[in-house]
C-alpha positions as CSV (number, residue, x, y, z in Angstrom):
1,X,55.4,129.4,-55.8
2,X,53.9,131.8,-53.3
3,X,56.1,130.2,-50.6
4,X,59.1,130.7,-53.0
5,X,58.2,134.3,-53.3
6,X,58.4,135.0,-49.5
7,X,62.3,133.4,-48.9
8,X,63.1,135.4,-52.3
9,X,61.1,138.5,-50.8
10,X,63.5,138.0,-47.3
11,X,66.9,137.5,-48.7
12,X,66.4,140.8,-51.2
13,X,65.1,143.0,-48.0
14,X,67.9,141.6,-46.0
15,X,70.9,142.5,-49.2
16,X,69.0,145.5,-49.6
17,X,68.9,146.5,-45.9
18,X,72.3,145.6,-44.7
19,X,74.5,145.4,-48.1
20,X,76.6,142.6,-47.3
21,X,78.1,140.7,-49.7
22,X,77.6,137.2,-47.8
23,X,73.8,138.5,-48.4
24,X,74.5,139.0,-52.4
25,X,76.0,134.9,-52.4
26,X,72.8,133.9,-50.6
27,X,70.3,135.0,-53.5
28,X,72.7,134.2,-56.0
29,X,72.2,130.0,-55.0
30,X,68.7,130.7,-54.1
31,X,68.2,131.9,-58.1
32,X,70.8,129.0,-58.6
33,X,68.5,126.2,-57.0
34,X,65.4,127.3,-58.4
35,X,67.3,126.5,-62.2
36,X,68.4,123.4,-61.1
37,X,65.0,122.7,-59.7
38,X,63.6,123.5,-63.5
39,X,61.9,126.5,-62.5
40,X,61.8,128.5,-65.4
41,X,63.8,131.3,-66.5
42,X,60.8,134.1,-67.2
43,X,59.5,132.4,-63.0
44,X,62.5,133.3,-61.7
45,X,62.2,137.0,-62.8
46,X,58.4,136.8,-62.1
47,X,59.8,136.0,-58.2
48,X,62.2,139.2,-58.4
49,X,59.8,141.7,-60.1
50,X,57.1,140.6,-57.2
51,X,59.7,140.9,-54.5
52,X,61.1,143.9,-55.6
53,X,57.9,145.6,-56.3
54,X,56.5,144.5,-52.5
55,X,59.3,145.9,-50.8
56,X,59.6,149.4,-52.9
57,X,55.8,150.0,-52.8
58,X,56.1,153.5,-54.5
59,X,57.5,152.5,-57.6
60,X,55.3,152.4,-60.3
């Protein structure tokens, strides 16, 4: 999971760095094979609250 949480953690930086729609598409089929793969909805937004809370440290 850990290793999931790290190519989730680099696509987000990278949309949120350089706002480019091609970016947006990539972590839309990255959340689209991790369904597939049965990973489970309330995973999927564990991986986006960890990923989102590493890269914006200040938020609470």
């Amino acid at each position: 999971m850990e290793q999931l949480l790290i190519q989730y953690k680099n696509i987000l930086s990278d949309y949120i760095t350089n706002r480019k729609e091609q970016n947006l598409y990539i972590g839309q089929n990255c959340v689209r094979q991790l369904i597939t793969k049965n990973v489970a909805p309330e995973d999927v937004i564990n991986i986006h609250r960890k990923a989102v809370k590493d890269i914006y440290t200040e938020l609470p």
